[in-house]
N, C-alpha and C positions, 0 to 999 in steps of 0.2 A: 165267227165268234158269237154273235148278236144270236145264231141260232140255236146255239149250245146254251144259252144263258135266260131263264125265262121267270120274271120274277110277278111273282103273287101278290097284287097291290092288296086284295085284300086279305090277307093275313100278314101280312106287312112283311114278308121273308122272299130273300133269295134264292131263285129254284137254279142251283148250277148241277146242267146234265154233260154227257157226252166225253170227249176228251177232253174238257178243263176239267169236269170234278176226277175222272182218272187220273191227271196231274198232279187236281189237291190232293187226295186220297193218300198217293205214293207220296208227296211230302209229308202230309200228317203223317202220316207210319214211320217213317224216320226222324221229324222231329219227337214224335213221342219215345224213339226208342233213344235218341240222344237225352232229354227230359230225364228220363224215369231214371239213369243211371248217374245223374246227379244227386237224387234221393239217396237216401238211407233209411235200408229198408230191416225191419224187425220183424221177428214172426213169432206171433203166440198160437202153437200148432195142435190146439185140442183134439184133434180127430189124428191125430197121428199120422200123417201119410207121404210128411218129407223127408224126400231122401230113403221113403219105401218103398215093395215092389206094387206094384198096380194090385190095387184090391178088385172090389165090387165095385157095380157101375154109382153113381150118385149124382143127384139135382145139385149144384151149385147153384144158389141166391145170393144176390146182392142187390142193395138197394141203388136206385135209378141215378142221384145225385153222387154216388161213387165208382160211379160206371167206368169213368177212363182210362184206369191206368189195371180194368181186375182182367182184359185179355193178357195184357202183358205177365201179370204175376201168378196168373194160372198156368202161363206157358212156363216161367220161369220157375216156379218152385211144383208145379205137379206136371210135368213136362211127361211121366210115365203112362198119363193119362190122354186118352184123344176122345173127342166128342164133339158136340154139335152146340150152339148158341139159337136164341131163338131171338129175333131180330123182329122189330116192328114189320107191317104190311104196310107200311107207309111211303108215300116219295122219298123221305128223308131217311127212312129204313137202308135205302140201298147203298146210299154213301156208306153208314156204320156198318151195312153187313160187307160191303169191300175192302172196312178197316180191316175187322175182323177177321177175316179168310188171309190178310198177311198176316196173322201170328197163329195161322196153323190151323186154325176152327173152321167144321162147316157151322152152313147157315140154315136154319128153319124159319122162315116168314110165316110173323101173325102174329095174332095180341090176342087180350080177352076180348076185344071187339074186335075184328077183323078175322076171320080165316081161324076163330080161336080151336074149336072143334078138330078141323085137320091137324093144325098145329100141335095139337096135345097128342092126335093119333101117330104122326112122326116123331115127338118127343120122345114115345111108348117105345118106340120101333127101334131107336136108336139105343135107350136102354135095354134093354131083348137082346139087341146087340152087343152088349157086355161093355159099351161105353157110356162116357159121361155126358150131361145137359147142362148149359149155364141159364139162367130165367132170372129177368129182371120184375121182381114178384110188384115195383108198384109203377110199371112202367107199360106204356110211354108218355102216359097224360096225370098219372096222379089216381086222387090223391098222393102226397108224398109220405111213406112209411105207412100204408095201405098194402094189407096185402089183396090182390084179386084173389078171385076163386081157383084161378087157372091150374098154378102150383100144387092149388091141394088135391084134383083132381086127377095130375097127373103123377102125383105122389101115391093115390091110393090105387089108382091103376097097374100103376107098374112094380107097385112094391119096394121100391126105391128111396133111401133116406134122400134127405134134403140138408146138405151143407152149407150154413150160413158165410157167407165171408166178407168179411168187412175191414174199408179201409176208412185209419183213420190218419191226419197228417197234422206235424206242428204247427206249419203254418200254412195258409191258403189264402187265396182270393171263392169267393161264391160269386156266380153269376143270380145275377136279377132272372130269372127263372122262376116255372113254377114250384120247383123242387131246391131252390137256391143250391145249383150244379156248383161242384166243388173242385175248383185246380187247385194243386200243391202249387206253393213258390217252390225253382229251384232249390237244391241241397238242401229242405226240411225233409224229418224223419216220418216215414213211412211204418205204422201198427196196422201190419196183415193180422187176422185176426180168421181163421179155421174152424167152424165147429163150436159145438161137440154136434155131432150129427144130430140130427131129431127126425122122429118118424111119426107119420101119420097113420094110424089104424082105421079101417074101413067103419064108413058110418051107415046109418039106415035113418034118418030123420035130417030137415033141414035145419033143424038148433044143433042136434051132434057136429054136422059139417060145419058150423057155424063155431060153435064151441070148438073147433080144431084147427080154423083157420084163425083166432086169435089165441089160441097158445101158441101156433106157428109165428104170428106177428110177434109176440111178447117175445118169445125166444129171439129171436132176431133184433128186438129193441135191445138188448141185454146189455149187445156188444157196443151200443154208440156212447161213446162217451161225451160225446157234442152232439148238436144238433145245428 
């Protein structure tokens, strides 16, 4: 056990590898999917695409502090859709991306610092492929409700709209975090929130990209109705 388990005095966090975090992992995946259907969940569907037939491929973004529960309701309300997540390059990357792969998603490792470059050229690849990406645009270190560059580059690349999606919940607990992460309490209602898509147009100057990557941020700010 002791060798499975290896923890990081100095960043003060627990490093569990091996067959205990496969352990955790499969419980988390089932507690959360026990969780999520206590919720009651509402959809405000501006890009039109529940309960439609699979369109074009498209970036799904969401913000980092409403992370938990957007594998579950991608699978659940755009199930027509398969594609790819892009998962931090980090230690703690690989726990979330074995979430993730139980509810049906591949994984692409890398951030904007880390592996960002390849990351974005697989992003590409998988779009090309006529499927969808999910990118956590201010993730995994922050700022919170920042967007990085990464998104917009792989927006202009590949030609691909970027579909915001956001949850928002009646009631929650926030963790002390640097993004103050957000758990729903049991049986509060869930506002999925779709769209409307937004597209990025290719730039030639670094204020145009600059100028693009916050009307991407503001569009996205649009939907939170907390903070």
């Amino acid at each position: 056990m002791e060798r499975r388990r290896r923890i990081n005095n100095a960043g003060g966090r627990l490093k569990i590898q091996g067959q205990t975090a496969r352990v955790l992992i499969a419980l988390g995946y089932c507690l959360l999917q026990l969780w999520a259907r206590t919720l009651r969940w509402k959809i405000d569907d501006r890009a039109a695409l529940v309960d439609q037939p699979r369109g074009k491929p498209f970036i799904g973004a969401t913000w980092h502090n409403r992370l938990l529960f957007w594998a579950y309701a991608a699978r659940r309300y755009l199930s027509q859709y398969h594609g790819s997540a892009l998962i931090s390059a980090s230690r703690d990357g690989e726990l979330i991306a074995d979430l993730v792969q139980r509810f049906g998603f591949d994984v692409v490792r890398g951030s904007s610092s880390r592996k960002g470059a390849s990351a974005i050229m697989q992003l590409a690849a998988v779009l090309d492929g006529g499927r969808i990406v999910g990118v956590v645009p201010d993730g995994p270190r922050g700022p919170a409700y920042e967007i990085a560059p990464g998104i917009v580059f792989l927006a202009q690349k590949s030609g691909a709209p970027i579909l915001p999606m956001n949850l928002e919940f009646s009631s929650c607990w926030r963790l002390r975090s640097w993004d103050r992460f957000i758990l729903p309490r049991p049986f509060s209602t869930v506002h999925l929130t779709l769209g409307p898509f937004h597209r990025i147009p290719p730039t030639s100057t670094d204020a145009e990209f600059e100028s693009e990557r916050l009307r991407l941020q503001n569009a996205m700010m649009e939907s939170l109705k907390t903070r």
